[in-house]
C-alpha positions as CSV (number, residue, x, y, z in Angstrom):
1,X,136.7,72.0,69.3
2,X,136.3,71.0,65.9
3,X,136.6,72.6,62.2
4,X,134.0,75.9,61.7
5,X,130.1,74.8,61.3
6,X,131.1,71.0,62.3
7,X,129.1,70.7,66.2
8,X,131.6,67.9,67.1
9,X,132.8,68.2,70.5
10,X,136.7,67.0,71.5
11,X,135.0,64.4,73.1
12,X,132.9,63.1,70.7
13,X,136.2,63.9,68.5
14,X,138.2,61.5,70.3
15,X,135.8,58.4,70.3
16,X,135.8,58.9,66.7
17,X,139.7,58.4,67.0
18,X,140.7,62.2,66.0
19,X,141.1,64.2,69.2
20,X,141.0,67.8,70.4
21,X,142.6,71.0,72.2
22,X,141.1,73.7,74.1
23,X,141.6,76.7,76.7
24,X,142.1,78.1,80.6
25,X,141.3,80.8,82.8
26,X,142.7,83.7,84.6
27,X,142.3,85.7,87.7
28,X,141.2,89.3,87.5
29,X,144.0,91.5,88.1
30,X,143.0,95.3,88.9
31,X,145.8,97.0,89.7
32,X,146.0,100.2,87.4
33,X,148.6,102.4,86.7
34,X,149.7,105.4,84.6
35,X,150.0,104.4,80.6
36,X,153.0,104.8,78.5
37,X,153.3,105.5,74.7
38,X,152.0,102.1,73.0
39,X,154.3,100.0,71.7
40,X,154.5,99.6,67.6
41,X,152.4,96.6,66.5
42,X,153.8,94.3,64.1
43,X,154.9,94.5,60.8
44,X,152.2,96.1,58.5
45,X,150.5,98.0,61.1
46,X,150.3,101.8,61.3
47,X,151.7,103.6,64.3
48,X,150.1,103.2,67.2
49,X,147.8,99.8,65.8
50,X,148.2,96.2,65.4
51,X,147.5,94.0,63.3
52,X,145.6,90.2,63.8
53,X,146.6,87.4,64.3
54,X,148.9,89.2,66.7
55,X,151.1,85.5,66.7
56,X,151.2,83.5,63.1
57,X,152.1,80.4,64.8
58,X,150.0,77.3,66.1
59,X,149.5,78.4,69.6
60,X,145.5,77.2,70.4
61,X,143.2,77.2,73.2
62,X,144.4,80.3,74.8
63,X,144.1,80.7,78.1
64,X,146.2,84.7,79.4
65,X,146.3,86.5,82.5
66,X,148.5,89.7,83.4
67,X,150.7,89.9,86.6
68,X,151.7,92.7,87.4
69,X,152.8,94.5,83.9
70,X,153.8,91.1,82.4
71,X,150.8,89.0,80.4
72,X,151.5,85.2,79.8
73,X,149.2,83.2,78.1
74,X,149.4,78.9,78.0
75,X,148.3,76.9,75.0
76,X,147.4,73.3,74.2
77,X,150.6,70.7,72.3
78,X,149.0,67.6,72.5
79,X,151.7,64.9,72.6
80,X,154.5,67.1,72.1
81,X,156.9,66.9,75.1
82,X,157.6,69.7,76.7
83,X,153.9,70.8,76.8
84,X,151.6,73.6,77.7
85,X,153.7,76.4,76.4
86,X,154.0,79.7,78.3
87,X,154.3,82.5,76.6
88,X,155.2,86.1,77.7
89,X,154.7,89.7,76.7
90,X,154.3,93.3,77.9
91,X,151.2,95.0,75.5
92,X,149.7,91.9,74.2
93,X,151.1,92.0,71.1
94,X,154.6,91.2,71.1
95,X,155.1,87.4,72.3
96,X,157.8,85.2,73.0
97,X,157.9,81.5,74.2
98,X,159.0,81.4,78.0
99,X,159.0,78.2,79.3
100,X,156.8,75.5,80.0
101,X,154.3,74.4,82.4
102,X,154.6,70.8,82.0
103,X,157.8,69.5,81.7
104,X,157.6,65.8,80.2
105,X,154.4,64.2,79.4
106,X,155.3,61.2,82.3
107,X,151.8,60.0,81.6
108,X,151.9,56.4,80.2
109,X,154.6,54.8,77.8
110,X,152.9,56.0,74.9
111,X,154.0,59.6,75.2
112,X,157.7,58.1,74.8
113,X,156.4,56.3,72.0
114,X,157.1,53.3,73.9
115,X,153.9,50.2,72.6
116,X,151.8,52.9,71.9
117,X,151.4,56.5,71.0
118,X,150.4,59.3,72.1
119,X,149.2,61.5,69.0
120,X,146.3,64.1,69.4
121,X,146.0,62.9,73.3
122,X,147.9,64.8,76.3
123,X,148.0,68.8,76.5
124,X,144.2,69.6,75.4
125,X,142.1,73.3,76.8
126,X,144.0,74.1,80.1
127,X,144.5,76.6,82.8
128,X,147.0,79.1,83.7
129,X,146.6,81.3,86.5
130,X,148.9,83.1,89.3
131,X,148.5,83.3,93.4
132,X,149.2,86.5,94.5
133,X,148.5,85.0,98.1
134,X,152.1,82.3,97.6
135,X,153.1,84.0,94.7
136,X,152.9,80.9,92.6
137,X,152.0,80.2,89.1
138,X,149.4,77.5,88.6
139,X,148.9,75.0,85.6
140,X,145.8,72.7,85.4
141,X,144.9,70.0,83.3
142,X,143.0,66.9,82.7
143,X,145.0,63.7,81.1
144,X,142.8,60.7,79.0
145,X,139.9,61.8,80.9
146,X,141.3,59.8,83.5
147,X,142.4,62.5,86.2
148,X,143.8,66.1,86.8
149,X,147.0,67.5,86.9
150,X,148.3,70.7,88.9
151,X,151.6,71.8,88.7
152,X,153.3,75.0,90.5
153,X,155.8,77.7,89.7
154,X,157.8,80.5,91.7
155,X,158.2,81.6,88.0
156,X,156.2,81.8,84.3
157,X,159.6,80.2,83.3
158,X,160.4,77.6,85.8
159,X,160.9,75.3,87.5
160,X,157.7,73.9,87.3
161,X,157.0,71.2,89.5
162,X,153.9,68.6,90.0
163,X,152.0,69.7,92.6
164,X,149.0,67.2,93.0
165,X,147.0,64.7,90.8
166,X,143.0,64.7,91.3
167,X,140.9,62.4,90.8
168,X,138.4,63.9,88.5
169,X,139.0,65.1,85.0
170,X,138.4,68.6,84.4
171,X,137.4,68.6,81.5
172,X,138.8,72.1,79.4
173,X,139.4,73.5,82.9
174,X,139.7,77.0,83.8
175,X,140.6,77.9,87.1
176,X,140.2,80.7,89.3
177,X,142.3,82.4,91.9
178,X,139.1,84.2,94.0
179,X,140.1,87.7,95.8
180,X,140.6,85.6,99.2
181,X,143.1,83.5,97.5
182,X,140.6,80.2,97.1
183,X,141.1,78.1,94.2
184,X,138.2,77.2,92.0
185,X,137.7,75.1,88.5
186,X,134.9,75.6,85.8
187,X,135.2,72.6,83.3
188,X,132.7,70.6,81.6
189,X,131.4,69.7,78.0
190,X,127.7,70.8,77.7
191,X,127.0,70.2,81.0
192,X,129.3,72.5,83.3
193,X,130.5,72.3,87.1
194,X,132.6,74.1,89.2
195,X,134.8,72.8,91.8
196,X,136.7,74.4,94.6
197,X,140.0,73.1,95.9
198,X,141.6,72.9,99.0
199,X,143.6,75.5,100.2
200,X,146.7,74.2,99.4
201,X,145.2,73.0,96.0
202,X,146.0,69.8,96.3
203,X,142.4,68.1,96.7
204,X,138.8,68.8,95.6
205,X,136.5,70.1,98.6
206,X,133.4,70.4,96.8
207,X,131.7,70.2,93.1
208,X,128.6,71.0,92.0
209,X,127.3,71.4,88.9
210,X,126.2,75.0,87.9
211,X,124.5,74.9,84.4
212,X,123.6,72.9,80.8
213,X,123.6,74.6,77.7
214,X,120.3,74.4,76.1
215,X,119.9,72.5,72.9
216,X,119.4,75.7,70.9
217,X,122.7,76.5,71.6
218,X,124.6,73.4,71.6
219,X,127.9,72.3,72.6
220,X,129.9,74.2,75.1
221,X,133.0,73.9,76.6
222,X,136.5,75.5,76.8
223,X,135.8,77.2,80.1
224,X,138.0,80.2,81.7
225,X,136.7,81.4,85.3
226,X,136.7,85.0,86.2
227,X,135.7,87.7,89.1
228,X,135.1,90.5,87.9
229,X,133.5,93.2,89.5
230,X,132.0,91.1,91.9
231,X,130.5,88.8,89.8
232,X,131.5,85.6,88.4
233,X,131.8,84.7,84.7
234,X,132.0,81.4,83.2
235,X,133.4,82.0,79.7
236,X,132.8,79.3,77.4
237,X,133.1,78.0,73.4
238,X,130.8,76.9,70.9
239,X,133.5,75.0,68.7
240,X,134.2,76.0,66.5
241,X,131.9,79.1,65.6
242,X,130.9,80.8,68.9
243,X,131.4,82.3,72.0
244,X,128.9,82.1,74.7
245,X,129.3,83.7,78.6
246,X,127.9,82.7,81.6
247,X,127.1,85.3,84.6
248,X,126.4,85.1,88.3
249,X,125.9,87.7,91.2
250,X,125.5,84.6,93.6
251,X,128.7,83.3,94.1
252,X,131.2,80.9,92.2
253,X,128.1,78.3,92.2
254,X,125.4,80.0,90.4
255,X,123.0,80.4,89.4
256,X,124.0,81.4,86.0
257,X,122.8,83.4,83.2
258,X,124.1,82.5,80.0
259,X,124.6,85.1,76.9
260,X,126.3,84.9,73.8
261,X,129.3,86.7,72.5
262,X,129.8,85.9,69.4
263,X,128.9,83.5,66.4
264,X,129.8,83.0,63.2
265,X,131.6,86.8,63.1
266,X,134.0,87.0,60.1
267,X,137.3,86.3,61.3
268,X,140.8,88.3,61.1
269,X,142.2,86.3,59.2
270,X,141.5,85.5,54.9
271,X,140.3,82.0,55.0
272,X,140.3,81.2,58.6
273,X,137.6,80.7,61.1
274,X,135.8,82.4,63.5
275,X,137.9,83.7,66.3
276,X,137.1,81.5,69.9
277,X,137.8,79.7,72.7
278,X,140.3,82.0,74.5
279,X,140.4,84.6,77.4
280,X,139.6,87.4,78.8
281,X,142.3,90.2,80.4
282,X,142.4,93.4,81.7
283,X,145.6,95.8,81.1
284,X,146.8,98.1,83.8
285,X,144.9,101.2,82.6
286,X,141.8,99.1,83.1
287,X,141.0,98.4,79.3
288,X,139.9,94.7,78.4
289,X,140.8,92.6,75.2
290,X,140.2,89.7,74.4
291,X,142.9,86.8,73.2
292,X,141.2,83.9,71.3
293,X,142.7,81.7,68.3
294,X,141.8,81.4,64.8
295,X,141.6,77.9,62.7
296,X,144.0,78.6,60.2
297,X,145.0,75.0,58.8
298,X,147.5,74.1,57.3
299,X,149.8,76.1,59.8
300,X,147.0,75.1,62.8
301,X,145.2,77.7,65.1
302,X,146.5,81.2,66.0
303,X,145.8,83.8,68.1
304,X,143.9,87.3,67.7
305,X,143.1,90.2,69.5
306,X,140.3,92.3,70.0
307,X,139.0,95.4,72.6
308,X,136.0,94.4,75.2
309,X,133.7,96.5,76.6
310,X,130.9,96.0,79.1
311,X,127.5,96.7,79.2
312,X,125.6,98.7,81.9
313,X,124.6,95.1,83.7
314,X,127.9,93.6,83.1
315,X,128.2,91.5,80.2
316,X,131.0,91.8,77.8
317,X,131.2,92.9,74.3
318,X,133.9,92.2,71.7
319,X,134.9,95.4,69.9
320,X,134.4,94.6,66.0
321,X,135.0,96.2,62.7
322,X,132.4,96.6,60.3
323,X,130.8,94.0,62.0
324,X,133.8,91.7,62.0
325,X,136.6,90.9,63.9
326,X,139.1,93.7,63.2
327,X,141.9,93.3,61.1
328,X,143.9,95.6,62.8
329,X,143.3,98.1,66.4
330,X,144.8,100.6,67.5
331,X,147.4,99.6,70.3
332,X,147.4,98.8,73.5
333,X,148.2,101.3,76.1
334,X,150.3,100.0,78.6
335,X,153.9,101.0,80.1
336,X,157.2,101.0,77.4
337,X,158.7,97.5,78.0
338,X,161.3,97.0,80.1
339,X,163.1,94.9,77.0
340,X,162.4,93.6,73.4
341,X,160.8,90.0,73.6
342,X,163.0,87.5,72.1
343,X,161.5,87.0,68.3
344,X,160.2,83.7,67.8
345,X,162.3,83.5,64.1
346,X,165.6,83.9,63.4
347,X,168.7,81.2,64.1
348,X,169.4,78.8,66.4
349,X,172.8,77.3,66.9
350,X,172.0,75.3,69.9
351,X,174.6,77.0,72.4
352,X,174.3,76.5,76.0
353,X,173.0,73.4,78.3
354,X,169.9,73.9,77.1
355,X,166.9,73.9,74.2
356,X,165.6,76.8,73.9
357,X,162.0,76.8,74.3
358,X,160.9,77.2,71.0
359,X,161.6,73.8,70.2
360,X,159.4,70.7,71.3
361,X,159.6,67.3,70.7
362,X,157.3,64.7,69.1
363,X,156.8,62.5,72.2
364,X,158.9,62.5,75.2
365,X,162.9,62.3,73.8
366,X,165.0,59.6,75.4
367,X,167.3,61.9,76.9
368,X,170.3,59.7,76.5
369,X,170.6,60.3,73.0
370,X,170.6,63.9,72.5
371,X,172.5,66.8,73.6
372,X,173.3,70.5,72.5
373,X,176.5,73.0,72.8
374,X,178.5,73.4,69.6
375,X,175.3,72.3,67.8
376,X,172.4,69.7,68.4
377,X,173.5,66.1,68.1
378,X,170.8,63.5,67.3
379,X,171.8,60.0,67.8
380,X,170.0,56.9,66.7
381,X,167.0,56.5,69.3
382,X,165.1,54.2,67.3
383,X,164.9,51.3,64.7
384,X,161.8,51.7,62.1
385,X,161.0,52.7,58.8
386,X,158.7,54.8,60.6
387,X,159.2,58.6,60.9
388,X,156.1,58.8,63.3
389,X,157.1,56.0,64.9
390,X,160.5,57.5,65.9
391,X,161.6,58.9,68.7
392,X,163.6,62.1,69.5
393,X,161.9,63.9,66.7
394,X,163.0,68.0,67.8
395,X,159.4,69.9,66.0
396,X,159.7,73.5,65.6
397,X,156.4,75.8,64.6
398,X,156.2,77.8,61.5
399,X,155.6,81.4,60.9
400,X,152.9,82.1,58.5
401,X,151.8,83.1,56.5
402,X,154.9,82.0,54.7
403,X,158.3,80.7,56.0
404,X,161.9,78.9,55.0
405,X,163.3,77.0,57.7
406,X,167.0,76.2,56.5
407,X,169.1,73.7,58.5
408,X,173.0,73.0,58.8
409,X,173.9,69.4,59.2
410,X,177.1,67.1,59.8
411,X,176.5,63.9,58.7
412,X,179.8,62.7,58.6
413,X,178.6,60.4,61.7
414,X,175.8,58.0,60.0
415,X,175.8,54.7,59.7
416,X,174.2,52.7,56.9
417,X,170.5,52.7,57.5
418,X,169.9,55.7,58.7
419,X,167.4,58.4,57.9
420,X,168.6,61.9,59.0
421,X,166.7,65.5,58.2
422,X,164.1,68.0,58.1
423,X,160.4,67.1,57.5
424,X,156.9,69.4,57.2
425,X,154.8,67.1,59.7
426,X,151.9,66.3,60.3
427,X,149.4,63.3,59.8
428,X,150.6,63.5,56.3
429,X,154.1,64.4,55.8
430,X,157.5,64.9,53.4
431,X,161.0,65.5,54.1
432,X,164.5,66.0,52.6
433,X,167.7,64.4,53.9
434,X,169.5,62.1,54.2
435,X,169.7,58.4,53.1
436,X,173.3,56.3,54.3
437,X,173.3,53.2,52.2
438,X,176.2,50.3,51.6
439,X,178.8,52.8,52.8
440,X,177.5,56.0,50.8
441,X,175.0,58.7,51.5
442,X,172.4,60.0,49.1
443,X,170.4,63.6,50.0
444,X,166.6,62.7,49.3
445,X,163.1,63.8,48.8
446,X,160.8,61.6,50.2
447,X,156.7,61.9,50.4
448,X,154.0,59.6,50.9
449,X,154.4,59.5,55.0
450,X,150.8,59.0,56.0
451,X,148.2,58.4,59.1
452,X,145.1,57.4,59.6
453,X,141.7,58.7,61.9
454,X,143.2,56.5,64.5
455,X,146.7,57.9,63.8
456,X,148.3,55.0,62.8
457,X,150.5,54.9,59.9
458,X,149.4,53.9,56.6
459,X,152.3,55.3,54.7
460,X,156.2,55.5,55.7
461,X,157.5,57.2,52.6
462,X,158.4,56.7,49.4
463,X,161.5,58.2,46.9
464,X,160.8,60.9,44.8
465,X,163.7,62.5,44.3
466,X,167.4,62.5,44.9
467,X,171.0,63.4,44.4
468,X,174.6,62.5,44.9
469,X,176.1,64.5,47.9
470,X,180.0,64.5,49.0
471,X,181.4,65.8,51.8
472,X,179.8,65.8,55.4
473,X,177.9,68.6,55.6
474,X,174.7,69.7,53.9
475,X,172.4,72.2,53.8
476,X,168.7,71.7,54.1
477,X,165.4,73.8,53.6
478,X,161.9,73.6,53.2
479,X,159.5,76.3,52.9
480,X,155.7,76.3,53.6
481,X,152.8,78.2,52.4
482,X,150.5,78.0,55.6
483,X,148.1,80.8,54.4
484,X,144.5,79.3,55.6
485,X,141.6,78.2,53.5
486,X,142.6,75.2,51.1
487,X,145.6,73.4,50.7
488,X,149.0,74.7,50.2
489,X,152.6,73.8,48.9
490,X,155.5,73.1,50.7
491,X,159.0,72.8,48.6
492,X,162.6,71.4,49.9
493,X,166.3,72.1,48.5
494,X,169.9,71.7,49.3
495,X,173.0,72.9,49.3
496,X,176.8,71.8,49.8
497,X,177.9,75.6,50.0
498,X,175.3,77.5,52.3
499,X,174.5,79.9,49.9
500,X,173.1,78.2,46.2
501,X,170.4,76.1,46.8
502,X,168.5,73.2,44.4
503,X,165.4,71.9,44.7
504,X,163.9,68.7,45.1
505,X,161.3,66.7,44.0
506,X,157.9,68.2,43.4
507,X,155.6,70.3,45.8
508,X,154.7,68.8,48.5
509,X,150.7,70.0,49.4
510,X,150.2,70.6,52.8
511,X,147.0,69.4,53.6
512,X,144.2,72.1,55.7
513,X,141.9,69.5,57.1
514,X,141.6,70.2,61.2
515,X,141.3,67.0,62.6
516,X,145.0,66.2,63.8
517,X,144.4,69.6,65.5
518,X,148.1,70.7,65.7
519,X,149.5,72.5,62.7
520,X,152.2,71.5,60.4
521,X,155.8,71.7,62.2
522,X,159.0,72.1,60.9
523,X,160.6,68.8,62.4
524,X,164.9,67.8,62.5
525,X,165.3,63.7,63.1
526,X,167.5,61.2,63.2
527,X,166.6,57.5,63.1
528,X,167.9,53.9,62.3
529,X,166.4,50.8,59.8
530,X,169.2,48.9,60.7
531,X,170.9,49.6,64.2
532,X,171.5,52.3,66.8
533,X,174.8,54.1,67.2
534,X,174.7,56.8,64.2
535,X,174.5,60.0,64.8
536,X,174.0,63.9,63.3
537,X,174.7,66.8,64.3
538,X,172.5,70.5,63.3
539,X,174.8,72.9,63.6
540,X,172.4,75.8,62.8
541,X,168.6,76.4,62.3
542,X,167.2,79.7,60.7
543,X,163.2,80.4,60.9
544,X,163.0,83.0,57.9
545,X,160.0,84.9,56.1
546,X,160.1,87.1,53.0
């Protein structure tokens, strides 16, 4: 996918050295039921309607399907580790992180940042769908273009466990769950094929290819796979301004008709793109909407909502608001939810065994120097002067269109050399925190942390600002305008008390190019420049907005 009115596929993308995400696909689930009183959409919305994006956090290349009167939808994270996020929710509107589908990117030593890296590679467009027949969730993905992944669970949250590897690279794969349980993929860039597994999904049994989009149109890809009504739909995206639908009454092979959705509607969102590349899912009362995702750099791509209905012969169209993409619809009408989704802001103290799953890491972690319970301890993992060259980075996403993420942190454990705090990242990058030198410790602002196309650091950072600390605890924050449509500021302060804060250093611009794909993060780390064995501990993390 690339940035609205650019035709440059991921592929393309990533022999030009920048990369690329996309989307799944979802199997039709019919089963209707009596409707309850809509839940209340989110903040700003009247009763009884919400408002887009329905999530204001980086969550791209949607693929959602409903089970039963759950919906779960899967996004691309690239090279952050664990990947393929699942998320959860019971109208549509109301998500929260449950788990996810891939649980360490064990794909080549540069995921662990071990003589390489893994940046804008790993978790592109892929598929989440469920089994009624085993009663198994399914991911799918392809790696490097080098083969196919499938992994299984009894649950949206886990375990999730590699299934099978394949061969070929299905490319932004969607797969389908058929009505007699048979497992078929629709992937492809341009030219598109469908494959159908084994039944135990574990192999490919046959792959043909069913279409080519015509030069009129362009590049497509970002496939989801549906039966619906008898029919088969190949649902596919023109990156980054369309929407496009293939239809067959012949069978998951073809032949094909192609139709378009959408282009170049005006999006949801003030200064974002045009809303693509998602799915397609029907709610209980048998009403359709459809999830896609928004660009919306600096904060990355999130997702929107929108009513489908069908034609007379089957083809679907996308409910809009004076000819746009509505800013808010009325609500869903589904069953009251059994609970309140967990909120994806508010504070983390890092109890249990366990992260929760809101947090990722840049890169697989090395396991042996983190933990949590009483707090999150970060020990040394690495030796560099090189933030993105460090491992056991913990990256948290930020809620637009404006946030403060403010962090608790012992320090009293750091050694001389190290770097310890909380950054805005992305290919170019700032942080506060702080800096142990010749037996004392100095809280810092630091900018200048920069990348190249080829994501290779040309810039580790310099000193713009700092300040004498005592004690062994500090307080850190940095907030971030991600509203989309030009670039925006981030800002950093500290306290020693919790409760007065100063700032530091000057505004940090958070930059809205789209070619790193993610979103800027909130990021806590902990590294060396002189040698392992320091350590820190976060003994709180709070996700605010105004």
């Amino acid at each position: 996918m690339s940035w609205p009115h650019q035709q440059l596929s991921r592929r393309r993308a990533l022999a030009a050295a920048t990369g690329l995400a996309a989307g799944a696909a979802l199997p039709f689930a019919g089963a209707s039921r009596a409707a309850a009183v809509p839940a209340p959409g989110p903040a700003g919305a009247a009763a009884g309607e919400f408002t887009n994006p329905v999530i204001w956090q980086d969550f791209a290349d949607i693929d959602v399907i409903r089970v039963g009167d759950t919906y779960y939808a899967s996004a691309s994270t690239m090279h952050y580790s664990p990947g393929a996020p699942v998320l959860r929710s019971y109208d549509l509107v109301h998500w929260e992180i449950a788990g996810h589908s891939v649980p360490v990117l064990d794909f080549g030593a540069k995921y662990d940042l071990n003589g390489g890296r893994g940046y804008v590679r790993g978790i592109w467009a892929s598929s989440l769908a469920y089994r009624p027949g085993n009663r198994t969730f399914y991911w799918l993905g392809q790696i490097d273009f080098a083969r196919t992944y499938v992994y299984t669970a009894p649950a949206a949250e886990g375990p999730w466990n590699r299934l099978t590897t394949i061969g070929t690279p299905y490319y932004d794969a969607g797969l389908l769950v058929d009505t007699d349980d048979t497992l078929y993929v629709a992937y492809g860039n341009t030219t598109i094929s469908v494959a159908q597994l084994s039944p135990d999904g574990r192999t490919q049994v046959r792959a043909q290819q069913v279409f080519t989009a015509p030069a009129s149109v362009g590049t497509l890809e970002g496939s989801r796979f549906y039966k619906i009504g008898g029919r088969y739909y190949i649902f596919l995206t023109r990156p980054a301004n369309g929407q496009y639908v293939l239809k067959s009454s012949g069978g998951p092979f073809g032949p094909y008709t192609l139709r378009q959705v959408l282009l170049d509607l005006r999006g949801p969102v003030p200064g974002g793109g045009v809303p693509h590349q998602g799915g397609l899912v029907q709610t209980q009362g048998g009403a359709w909407y459809y999830l896609a995702f928004v660009d919306a750099y600096p904060g990355g791509r999130v997702p929107v909502l929108a009513p489908v209905t069908w034609t007379a012969d089957g083809w679907p169209v996308v409910q809009l608001v004076n000819g746009a993409w509505g800013t808010s619809y009325p609500s869903p009408v589904v069953p009251a939810p059994p609970r309140q989704v967990t909120p994806m802001t508010g504070a983390d103290t890092f109890d249990g065994t366990s992260l929760k799953p809101r947090w990722e890491w840049n890169h697989n972690p090395d396991p042996a120097k983190w933990s949590v319970g009483n707090g999150l301890t970060l020990r040394t993992a690495t030796v560099t002067d090189d933030l993105y060259g460090a491992r056991n980075t913990l990256t948290h996403r930020i809620q637009g269109p404006t946030s403060t993420a403010t962090v608790q942190l012992d320090h009293s454990a750091m050694r001389d050399g190290d770097r310890a705090g909380l950054a805005l990242l992305r290919d170019s990058s700032a942080w506060i925190g702080l800096k142990r030198e010749g037996g004392s410790t100095r809280i810092v602002m630091v900018g200048g942390l920069t990348m190249d196309g080829n994501w290779n650091t040309t810039g580790t950072g310099r000193e713009l600002a700092s300040a004498a600390v005592a004690g062994g605890r500090v307080w850190l924050r940095a907030s971030a305008d991600i509203r989309p449509g030009a670039a925006r500021p981030g800002t950093f302060s500290y306290s020693t008390d919790g409760t007065t804060f100063t700032r530091l250093g000057p505004d940090f611009s958070l930059g809205n190019d789209w070619r790193f794909f993610m979103g800027y993060r909130f990021a806590l780390f902990n590294h060396a420049t002189q040698a392992l064995g320091g350590s820190v501990r976060v003994m709180r993390f709070e996700l605010s907005t105004p």
